[in-house]
VEXNU-446255 format. One record per residue (C-alpha): residue number from 1; residue in one letter; x, y, z. Coordinates in steps of 0.05 Angstrom, whole numbers. Example, Ala and Ser with C-alpha at 12.3 -4.5 7.8 and 13.67 -1.06 7.14 Angstrom:
2
{node 1 A {246 -90 156}}
{node 2 S {273 -21 143}}
END
This chain:
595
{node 1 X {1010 -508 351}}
{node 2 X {936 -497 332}}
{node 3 X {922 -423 330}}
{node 4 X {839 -438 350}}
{node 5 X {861 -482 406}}
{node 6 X {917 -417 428}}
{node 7 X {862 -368 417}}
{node 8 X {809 -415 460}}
{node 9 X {858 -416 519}}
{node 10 X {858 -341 515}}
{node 11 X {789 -329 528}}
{node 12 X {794 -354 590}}
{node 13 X {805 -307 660}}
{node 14 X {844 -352 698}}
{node 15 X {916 -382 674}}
{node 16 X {918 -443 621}}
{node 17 X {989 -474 622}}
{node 18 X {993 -528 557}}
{node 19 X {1029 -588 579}}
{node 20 X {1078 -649 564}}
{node 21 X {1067 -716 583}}
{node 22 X {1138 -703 628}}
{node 23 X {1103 -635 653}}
{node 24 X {1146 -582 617}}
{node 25 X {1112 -519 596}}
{node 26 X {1096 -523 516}}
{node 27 X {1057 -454 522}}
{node 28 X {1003 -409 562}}
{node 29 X {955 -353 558}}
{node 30 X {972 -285 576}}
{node 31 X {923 -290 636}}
{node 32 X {979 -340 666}}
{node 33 X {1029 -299 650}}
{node 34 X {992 -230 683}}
{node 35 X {973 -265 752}}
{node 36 X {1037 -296 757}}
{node 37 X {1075 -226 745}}
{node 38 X {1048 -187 802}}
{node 39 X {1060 -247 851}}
{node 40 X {1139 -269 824}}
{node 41 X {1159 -209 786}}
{node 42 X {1202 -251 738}}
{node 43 X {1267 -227 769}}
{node 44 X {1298 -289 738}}
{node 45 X {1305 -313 663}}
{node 46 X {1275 -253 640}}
{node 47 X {1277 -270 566}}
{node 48 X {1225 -331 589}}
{node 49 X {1192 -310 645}}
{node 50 X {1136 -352 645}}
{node 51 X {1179 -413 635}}
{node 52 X {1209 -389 701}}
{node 53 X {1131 -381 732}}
{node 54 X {1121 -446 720}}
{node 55 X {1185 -475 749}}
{node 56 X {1172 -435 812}}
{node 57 X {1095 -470 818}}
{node 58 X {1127 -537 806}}
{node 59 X {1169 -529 866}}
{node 60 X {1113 -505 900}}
{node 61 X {1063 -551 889}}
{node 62 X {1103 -603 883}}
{node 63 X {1070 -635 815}}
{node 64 X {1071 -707 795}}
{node 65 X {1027 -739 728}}
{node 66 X {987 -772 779}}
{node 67 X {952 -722 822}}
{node 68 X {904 -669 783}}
{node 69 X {895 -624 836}}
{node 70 X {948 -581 884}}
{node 71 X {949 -529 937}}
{node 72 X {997 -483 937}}
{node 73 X {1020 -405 966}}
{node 74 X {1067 -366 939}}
{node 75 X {1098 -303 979}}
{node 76 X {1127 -245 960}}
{node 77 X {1146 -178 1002}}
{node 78 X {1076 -152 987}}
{node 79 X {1041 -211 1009}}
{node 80 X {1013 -278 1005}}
{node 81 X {974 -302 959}}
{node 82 X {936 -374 950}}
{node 83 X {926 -411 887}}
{node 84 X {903 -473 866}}
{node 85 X {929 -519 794}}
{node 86 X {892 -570 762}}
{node 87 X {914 -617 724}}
{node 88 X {870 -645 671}}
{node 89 X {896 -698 620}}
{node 90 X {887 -686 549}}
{node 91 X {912 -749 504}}
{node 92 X {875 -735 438}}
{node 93 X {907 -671 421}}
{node 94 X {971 -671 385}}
{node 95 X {1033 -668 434}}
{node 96 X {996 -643 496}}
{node 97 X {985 -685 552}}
{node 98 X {956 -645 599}}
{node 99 X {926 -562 611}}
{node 100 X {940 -541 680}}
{node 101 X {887 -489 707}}
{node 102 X {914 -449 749}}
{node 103 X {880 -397 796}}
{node 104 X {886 -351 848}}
{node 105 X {837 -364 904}}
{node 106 X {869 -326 960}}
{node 107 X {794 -276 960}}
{node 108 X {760 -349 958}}
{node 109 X {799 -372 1010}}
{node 110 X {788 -309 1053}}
{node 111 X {716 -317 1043}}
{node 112 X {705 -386 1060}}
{node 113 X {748 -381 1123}}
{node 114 X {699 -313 1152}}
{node 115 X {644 -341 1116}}
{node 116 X {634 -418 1123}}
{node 117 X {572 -417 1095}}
{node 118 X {588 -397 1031}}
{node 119 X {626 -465 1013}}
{node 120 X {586 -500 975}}
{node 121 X {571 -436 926}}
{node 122 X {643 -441 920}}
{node 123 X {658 -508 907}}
{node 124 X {601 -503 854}}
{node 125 X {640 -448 823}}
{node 126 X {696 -478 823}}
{node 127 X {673 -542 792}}
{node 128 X {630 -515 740}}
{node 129 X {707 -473 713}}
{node 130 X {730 -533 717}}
{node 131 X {708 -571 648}}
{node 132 X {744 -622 610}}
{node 133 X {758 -607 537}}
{node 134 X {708 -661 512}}
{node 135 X {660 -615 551}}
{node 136 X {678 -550 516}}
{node 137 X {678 -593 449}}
{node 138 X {618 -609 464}}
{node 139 X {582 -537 473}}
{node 140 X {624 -516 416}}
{node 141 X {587 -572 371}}
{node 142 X {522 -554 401}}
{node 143 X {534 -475 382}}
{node 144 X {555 -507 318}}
{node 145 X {485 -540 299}}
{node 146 X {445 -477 333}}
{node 147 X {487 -435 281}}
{node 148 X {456 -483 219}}
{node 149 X {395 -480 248}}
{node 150 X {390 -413 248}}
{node 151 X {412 -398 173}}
{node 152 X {358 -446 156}}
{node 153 X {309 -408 192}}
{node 154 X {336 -346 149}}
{node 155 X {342 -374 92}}
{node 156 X {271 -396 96}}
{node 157 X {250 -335 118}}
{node 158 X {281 -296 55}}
{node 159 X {250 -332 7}}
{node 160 X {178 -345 38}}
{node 161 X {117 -299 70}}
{node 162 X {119 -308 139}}
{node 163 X {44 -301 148}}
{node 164 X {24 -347 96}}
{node 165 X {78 -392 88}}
{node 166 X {78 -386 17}}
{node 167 X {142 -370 -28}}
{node 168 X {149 -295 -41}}
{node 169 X {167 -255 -96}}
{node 170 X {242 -268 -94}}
{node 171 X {238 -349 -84}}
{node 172 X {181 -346 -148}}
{node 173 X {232 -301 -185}}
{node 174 X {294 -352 -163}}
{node 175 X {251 -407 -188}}
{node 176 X {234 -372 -250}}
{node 177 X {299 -360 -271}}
{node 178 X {331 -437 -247}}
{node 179 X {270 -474 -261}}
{node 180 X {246 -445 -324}}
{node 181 X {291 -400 -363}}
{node 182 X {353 -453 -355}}
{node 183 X {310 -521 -353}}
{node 184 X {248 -515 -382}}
{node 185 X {268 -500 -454}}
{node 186 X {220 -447 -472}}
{node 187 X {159 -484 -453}}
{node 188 X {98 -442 -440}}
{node 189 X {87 -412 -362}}
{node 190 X {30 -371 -345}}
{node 191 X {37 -314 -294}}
{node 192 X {-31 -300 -268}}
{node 193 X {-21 -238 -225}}
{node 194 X {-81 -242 -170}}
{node 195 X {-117 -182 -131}}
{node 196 X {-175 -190 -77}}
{node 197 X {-241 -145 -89}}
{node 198 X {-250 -102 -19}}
{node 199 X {-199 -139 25}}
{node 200 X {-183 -63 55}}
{node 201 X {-257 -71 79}}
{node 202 X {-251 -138 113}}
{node 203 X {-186 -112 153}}
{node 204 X {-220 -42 165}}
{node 205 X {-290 -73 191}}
{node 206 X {-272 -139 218}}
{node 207 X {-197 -131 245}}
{node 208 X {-134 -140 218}}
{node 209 X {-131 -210 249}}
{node 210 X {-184 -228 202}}
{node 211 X {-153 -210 145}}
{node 212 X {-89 -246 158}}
{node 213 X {-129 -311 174}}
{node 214 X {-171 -298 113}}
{node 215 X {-96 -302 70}}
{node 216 X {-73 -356 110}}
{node 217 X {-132 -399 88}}
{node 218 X {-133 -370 15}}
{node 219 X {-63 -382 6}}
{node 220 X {-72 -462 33}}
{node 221 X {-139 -464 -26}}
{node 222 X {-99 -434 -77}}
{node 223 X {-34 -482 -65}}
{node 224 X {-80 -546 -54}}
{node 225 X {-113 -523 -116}}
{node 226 X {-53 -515 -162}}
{node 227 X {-10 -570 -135}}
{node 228 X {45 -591 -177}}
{node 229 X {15 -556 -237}}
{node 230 X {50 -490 -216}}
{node 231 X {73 -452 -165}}
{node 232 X {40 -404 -117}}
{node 233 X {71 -340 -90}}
{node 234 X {48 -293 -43}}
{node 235 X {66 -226 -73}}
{node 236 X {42 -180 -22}}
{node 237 X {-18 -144 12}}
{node 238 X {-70 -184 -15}}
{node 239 X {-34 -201 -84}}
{node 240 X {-19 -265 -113}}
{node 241 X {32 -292 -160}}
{node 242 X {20 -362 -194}}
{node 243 X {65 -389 -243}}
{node 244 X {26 -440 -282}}
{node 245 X {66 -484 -332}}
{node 246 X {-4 -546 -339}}
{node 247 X {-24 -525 -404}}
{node 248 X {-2 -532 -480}}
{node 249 X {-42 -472 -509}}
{node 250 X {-60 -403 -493}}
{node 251 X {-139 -421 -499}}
{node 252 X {-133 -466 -450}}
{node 253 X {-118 -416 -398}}
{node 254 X {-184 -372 -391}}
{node 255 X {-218 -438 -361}}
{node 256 X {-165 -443 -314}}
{node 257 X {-180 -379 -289}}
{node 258 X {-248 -387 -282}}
{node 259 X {-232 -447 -235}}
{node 260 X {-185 -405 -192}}
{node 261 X {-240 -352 -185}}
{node 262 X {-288 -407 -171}}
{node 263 X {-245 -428 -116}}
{node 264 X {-237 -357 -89}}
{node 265 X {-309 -349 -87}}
{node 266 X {-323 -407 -41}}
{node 267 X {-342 -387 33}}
{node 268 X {-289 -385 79}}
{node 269 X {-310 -388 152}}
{node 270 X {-253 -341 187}}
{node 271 X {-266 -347 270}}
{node 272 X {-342 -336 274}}
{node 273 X {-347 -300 201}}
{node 274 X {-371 -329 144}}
{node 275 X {-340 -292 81}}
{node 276 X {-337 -285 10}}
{node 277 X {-291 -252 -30}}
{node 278 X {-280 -238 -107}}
{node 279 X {-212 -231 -145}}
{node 280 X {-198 -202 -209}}
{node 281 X {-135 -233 -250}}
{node 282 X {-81 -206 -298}}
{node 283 X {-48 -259 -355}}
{node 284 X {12 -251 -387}}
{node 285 X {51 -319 -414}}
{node 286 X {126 -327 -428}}
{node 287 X {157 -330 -470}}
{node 288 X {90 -310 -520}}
{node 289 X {98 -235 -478}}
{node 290 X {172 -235 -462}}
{node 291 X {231 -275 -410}}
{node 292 X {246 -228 -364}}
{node 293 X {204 -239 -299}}
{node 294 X {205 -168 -277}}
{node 295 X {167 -144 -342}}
{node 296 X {119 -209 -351}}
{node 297 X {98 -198 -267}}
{node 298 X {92 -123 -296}}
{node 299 X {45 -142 -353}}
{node 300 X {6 -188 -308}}
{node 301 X {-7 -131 -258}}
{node 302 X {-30 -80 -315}}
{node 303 X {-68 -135 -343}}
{node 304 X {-106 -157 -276}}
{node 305 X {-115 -76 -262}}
{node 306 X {-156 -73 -330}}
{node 307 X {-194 -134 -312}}
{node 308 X {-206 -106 -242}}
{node 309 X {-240 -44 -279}}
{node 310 X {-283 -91 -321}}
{node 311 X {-312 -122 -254}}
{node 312 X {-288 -172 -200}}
{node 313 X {-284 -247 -213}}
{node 314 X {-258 -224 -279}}
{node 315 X {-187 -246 -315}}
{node 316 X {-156 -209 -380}}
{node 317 X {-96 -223 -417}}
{node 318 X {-39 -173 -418}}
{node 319 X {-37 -143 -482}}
{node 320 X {15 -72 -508}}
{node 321 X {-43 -33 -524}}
{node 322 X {-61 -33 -446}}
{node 323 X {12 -12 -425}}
{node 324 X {9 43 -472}}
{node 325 X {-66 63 -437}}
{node 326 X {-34 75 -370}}
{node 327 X {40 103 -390}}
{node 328 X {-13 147 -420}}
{node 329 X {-59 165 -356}}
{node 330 X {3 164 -323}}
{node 331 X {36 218 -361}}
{node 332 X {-35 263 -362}}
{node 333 X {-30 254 -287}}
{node 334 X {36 289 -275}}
{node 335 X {26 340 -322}}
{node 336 X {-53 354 -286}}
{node 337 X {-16 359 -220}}
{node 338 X {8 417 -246}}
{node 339 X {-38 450 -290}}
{node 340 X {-71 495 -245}}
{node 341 X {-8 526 -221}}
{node 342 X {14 541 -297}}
{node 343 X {-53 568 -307}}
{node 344 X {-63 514 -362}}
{node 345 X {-140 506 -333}}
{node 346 X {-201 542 -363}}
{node 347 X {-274 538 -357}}
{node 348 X {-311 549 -410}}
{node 349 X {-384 579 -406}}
{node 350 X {-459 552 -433}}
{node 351 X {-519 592 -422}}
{node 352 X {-582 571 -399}}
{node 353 X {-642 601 -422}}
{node 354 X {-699 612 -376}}
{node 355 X {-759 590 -426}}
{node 356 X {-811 629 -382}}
{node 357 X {-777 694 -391}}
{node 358 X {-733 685 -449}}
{node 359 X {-679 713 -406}}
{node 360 X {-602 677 -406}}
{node 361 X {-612 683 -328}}
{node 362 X {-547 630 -313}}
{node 363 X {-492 594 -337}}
{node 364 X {-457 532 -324}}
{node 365 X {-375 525 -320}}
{node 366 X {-350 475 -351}}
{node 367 X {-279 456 -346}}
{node 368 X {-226 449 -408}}
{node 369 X {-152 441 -393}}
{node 370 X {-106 472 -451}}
{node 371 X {-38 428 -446}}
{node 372 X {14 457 -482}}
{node 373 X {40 393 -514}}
{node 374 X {-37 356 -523}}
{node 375 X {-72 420 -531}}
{node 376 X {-143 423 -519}}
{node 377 X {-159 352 -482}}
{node 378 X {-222 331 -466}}
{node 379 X {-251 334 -404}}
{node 380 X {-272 254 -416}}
{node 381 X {-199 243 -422}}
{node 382 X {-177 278 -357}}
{node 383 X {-226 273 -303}}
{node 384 X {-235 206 -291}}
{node 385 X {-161 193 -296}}
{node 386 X {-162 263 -241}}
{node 387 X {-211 229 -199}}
{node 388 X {-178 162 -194}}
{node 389 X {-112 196 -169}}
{node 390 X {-146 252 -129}}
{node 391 X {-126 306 -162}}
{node 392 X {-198 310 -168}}
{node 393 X {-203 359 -114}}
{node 394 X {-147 402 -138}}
{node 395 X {-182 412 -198}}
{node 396 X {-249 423 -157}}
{node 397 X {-221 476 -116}}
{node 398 X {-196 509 -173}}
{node 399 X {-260 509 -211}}
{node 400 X {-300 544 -148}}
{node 401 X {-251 597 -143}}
{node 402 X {-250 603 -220}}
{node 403 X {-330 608 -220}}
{node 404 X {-334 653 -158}}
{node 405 X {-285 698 -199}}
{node 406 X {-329 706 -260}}
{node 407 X {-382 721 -215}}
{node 408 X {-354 775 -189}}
{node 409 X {-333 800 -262}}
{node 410 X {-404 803 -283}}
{node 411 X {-429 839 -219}}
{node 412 X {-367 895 -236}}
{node 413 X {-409 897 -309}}
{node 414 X {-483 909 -261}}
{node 415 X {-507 839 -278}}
{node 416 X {-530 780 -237}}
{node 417 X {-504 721 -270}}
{node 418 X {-516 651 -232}}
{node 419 X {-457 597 -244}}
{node 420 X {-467 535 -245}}
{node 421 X {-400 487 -229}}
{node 422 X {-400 405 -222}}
{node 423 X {-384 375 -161}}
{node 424 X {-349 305 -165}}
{node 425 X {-371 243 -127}}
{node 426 X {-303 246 -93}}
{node 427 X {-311 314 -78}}
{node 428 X {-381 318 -47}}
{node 429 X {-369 258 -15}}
{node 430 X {-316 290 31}}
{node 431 X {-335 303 96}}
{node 432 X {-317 379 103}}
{node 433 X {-336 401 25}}
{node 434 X {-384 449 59}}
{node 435 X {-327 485 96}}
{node 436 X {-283 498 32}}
{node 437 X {-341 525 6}}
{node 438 X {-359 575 55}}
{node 439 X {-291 599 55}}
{node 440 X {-286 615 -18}}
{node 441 X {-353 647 -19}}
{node 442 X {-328 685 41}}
{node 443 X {-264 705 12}}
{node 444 X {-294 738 -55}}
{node 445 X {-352 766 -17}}
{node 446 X {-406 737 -58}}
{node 447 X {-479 728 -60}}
{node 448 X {-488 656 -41}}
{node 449 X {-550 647 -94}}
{node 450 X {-500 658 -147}}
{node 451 X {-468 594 -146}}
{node 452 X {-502 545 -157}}
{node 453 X {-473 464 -147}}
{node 454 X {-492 410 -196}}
{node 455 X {-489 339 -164}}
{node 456 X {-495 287 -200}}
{node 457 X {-555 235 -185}}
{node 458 X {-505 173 -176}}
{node 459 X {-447 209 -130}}
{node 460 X {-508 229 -86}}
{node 461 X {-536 165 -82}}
{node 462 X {-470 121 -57}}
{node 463 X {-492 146 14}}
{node 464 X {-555 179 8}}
{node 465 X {-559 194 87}}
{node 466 X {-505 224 92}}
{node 467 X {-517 261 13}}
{node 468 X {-585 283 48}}
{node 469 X {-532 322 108}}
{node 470 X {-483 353 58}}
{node 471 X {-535 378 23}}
{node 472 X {-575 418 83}}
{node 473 X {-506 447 96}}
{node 474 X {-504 476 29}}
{node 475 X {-573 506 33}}
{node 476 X {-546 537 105}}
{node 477 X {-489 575 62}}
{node 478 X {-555 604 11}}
{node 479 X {-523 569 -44}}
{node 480 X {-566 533 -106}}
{node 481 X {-566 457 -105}}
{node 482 X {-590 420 -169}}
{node 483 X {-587 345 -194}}
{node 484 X {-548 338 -249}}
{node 485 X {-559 275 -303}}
{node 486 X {-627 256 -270}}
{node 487 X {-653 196 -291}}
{node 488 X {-593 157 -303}}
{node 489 X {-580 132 -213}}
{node 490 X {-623 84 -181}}
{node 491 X {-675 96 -121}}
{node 492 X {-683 160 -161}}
{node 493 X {-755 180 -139}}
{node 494 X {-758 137 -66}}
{node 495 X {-708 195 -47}}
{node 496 X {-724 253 -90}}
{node 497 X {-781 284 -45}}
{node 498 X {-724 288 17}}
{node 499 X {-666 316 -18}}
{node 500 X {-669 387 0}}
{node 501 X {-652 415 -76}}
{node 502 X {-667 475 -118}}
{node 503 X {-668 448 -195}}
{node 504 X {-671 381 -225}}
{node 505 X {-632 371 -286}}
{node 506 X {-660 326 -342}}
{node 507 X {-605 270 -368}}
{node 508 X {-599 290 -447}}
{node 509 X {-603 221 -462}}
{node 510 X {-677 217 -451}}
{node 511 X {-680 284 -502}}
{node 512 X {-646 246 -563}}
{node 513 X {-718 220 -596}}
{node 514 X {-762 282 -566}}
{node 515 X {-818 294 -584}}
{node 516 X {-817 240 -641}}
{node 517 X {-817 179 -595}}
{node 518 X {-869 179 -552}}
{node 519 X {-851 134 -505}}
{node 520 X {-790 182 -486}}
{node 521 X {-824 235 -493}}
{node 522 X {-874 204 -439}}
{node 523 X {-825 196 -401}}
{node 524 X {-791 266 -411}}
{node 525 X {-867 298 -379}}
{node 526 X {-868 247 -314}}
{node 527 X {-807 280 -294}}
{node 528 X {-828 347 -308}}
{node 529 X {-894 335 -271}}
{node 530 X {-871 299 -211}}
{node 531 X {-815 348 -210}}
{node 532 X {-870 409 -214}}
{node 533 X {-901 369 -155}}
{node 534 X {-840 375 -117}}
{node 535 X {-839 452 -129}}
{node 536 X {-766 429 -169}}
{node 537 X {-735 489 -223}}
{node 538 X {-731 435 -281}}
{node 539 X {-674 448 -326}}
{node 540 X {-666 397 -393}}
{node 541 X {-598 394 -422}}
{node 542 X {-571 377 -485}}
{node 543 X {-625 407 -529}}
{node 544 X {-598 411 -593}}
{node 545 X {-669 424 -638}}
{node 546 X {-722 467 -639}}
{node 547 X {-771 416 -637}}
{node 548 X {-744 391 -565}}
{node 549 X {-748 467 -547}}
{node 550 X {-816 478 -562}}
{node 551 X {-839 407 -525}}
{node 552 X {-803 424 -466}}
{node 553 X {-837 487 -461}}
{node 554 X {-905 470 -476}}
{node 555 X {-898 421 -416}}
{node 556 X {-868 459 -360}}
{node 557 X {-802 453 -366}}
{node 558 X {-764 522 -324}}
{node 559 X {-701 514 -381}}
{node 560 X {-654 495 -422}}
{node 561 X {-592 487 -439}}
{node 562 X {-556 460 -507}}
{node 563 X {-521 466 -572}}
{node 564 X {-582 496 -594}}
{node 565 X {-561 563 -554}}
{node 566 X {-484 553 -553}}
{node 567 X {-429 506 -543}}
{node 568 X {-393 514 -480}}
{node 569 X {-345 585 -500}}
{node 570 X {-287 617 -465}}
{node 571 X {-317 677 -415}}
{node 572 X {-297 731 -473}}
{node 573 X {-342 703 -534}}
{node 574 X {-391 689 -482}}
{node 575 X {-402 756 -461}}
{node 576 X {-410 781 -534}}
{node 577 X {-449 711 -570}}
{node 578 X {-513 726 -596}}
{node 579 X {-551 696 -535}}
{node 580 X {-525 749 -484}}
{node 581 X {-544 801 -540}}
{node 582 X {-614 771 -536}}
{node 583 X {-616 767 -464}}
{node 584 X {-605 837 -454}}
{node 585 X {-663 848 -496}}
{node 586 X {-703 792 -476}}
{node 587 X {-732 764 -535}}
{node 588 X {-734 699 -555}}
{node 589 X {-676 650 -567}}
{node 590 X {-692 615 -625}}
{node 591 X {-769 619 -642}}
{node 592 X {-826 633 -617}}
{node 593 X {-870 587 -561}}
{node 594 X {-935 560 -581}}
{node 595 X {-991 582 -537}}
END
């Protein structure tokens, strides 16, 4: 007997009896065998008791091979109960002739007799329980092909991007390894590893709905585009994987990337916006750079991140130095999460002279972290990689609560020392960097004027509006606002007469040939004079010569600061150098001014 066809009859609520072509019970469900119990009892051939149900329904019904459908009533001392039995013939399966369905419809019965018009819901009932097995084979082979369908669908949709309808990263790493590692006998594949210039800012401005549309149609270019010279893979975000496998040598791949680029470039007109975007791309080529795809789509992304850094619509090739580069800023970023809690920061101190006075009347802070395995790094070496991650503000924090400190030491020693600490781009450009700073000057109880916040000329002007704001706010809180690196932004003087500042800070790269060149020197005095205009403090860094000295003060420059009076110290040689020493006595630094 077929176990499905046993389990089938099972499912069923009403009572399946398996026939013989001569009408003898070959078996039943346990539904026939329930219904039948509370009616009969089986008080007879108890070791078969459904064999002895069905003999009792013969009787009753009085069942012949040629009528499909009987009446019947059994009785008991409880009561009386109404069934019905269909016959249905069966010839195509195995020994069965026919599956009796049998039912108990005294409640129908009861209900169509006090409620006539419910008979044709009934009868509908009834008919629609009564199906053939061709009709159940039938749904069953329907459920059958809805089941394919629907691991097709999955399997589709685990091995492509639903949005673009390109394969993602784990159908281009499947085809990687069955295509090309096991058929493609070490022929050359480029992976070019693909990232969109400001596609955050077409989502952020435009809607999120533009964005997507703006993939969809990149990722139809890009496929058109390479055909059946590669493969192209969505890799997520707004990332793109393309194997490429048209080439025979290396060189042949930069022009290929130019094309791609080109074909990113083109206009795309996304609902009523016309847009243009740029992508940078990283190249790494098996099996020149290695056969596992994992590390090659690594390569490629390290090598599109450098090229990204070198300008959009730019493509590099991957090469070991460049892995080494960021395993190295990645390694200085966990250990500068850290330094200021293990006190590895420190600022070091330069003086400024005042040339007017003579007088060492401020100082600027400059930052120096001491790692304990690096030693002394370089603040070139650090900051960027701390501004890229953030931890630029960390660091920042640090550095104001480090200088308001020191300002505090020297007013314990009776002198007014001004400060001087840089504020980042990423810093100042924060919305509530005035706050933060009125709370440290708050907390160490300091005379605003004392600090004093260098900005540099190109952080300011990213937003200049909203530079021009900050900036008032700071000269709320009394504190000193100068220009740092002057001269080397852009829109430098169409802004200069509205920034509400203190000082203006001369770039030292306009210093390096004063006062032999004249042109540089030339320019050195416009600044000073339109500064002098602008009733600006002008302060000239990076003086490293007398001769520069002695220029700058015979044309108006407020002071300076340099090698010439001291490298940047730690606070303790500071405080006893031979410029503080002078200071107190106010004579002059290095020689004296010409008249």
């Amino acid at each position: 007997m077929d176990k499905e066809l046993l389990i089938f009859i099972d499912s069923f609520l009403d009572g399946i009896i398996l026939l013989d072509k001569d009408l003898n019970r070959i078996n039943n469900n346990s539904n026939f065998e329930k219904i039948m119990r509370n009616i009969l009892h089986g008080n007879s051939l108890e070791d078969n008791p459904n064999e002895f149900y069905w003999i009792e329904i013969k009787k009753k019904a009085k069942i012949s091979p040629k009528v499909f459908k009987y009446q019947f009533e059994i009785s008991s001392e409880y009561s009386l109960r109404h069934f019905e039995l269909t016959l249905n013939p069966t010839p195509n399966i195995e020994n069965i002739s026919f599956i009796a369905l049998v039912k108990d419809t005294t409640v129908q019965r009861q209900r169509f007799l006090e409620q006539n018009e419910f008979q044709d819901m009934l009868i509908q009932k009834i008919e629609t329980k009564e199906k053939t097995l061709s009709e159940l084979t039938v749904n069953l082979k329907k459920e059958e092909e809805d089941r394919i369908q629907a691991e097709q669908d999955l399997e589709f949709l685990a091995y492509h991007d639903q949005l673009t309808g390109l394969v993602n990263r784990l159908s281009v790493k499947k085809y990687f390894v069955e295509k090309i590692l096991f058929e493609n006998q070490d022929k050359p594949v480029a992976f070019f590893f693909m990232d969109l210039s400001k596609f955050k800012l077409v989502n952020d401005t435009l809607g999120h709905h533009v964005g997507d549309e703006l993939l969809i149609q990149l990722g139809k270019r890009l496929k058109e585009f390479i055909g059946k010279k590669g493969i192209v893979s969505r890799f997520g975000g707004d990332e793109f994987l393309i194997l490429y496998h048209n080439f025979s040598v290396k060189s042949e791949l930069p022009e290929v990337c130019e094309m791609i680029i080109k074909e990113v470039s083109e206009e795309f007109q996304i609902f009523d916006h016309k847009l243009n975007i740029e992508t940078s791309i990283g190249i790494t080529v098996y099996p020149e750079d290695g056969s596992d795809f994992n590390s090659l789509v690594q390569e490629a992304d390290t090598a599109m991140y450098v090229a990204k850094e070198l300008g959009p619509s730019t493509a590099e090739f991957y090469s070991t130095e460049m892995s080494l580069d960021l395993y190295e800023q990645l390694t200085i970023s966990n250990w500068l999460k850290v330094a200021p809690e293990k006190n590895e920061l420190i600022l070091f101190y330069q003086p400024k002279l005042d040339l007017k006075t003579n007088i060492v009347n401020s100082c600027e802070g400059l930052i120096r972290w001491n790692n304990p395995i690096k030693g002394l790094v370089s603040p070139n070496k650090f900051i960027p990689i701390a501004e890229q991650t953030g931890i630029i503000s960390k660091i920042g924090n640090w550095v104001l609560h480090e200088a308001c400190r020191e300002i505090i030491n020297w007013k314990k020693e009776n002198i007014q020392m001004k400060v001087a600490v840089n504020l980042s781009p990423f810093q100042f450009n924060r919305g509530n960097i005035h706050k933060e700073i009125k709370e440290i000057i708050n907390e160490y109880n300091i005379n605003p004027e004392l600090l004093e916040l260098e900005i540099t000329e190109s952080g300011m002007m990213r937003d200049i509006q909203s530079a021009i704001k900050t900036m008032h706010q700071f000269r709320d809180l009394g504190v000193t606002i100068t220009i740092d690196d002057f001269g080397t932004g852009y829109s430098s003087l169409s802004y200069l007469k509205e920034l509400p500042i203190h000082n203006l800070k001369i770039d030292k790269s306009f210093l390096n040939s004063v006062p032999e060149d004249k042109k540089e020197s030339s320019i050195v005095k416009a600044i000073i004079d339109i500064s002098k205009s602008l009733d600006l403090y002008v302060i000239a860094e990076g003086v490293e010569r007398v001769e520069q000295q002695e220029f700058l003060f015979e044309n108006g420059c407020d002071s300076i600061q340099g090698f010439l009076l001291s490298k940047p110290i730690p606070i303790i040689e500071f405080k006893s150098s031979e410029i503080i020493k002078k200071h107190f006595t106010k004579t002059l630094v290095v020689s004296k001014y010409k008249k």
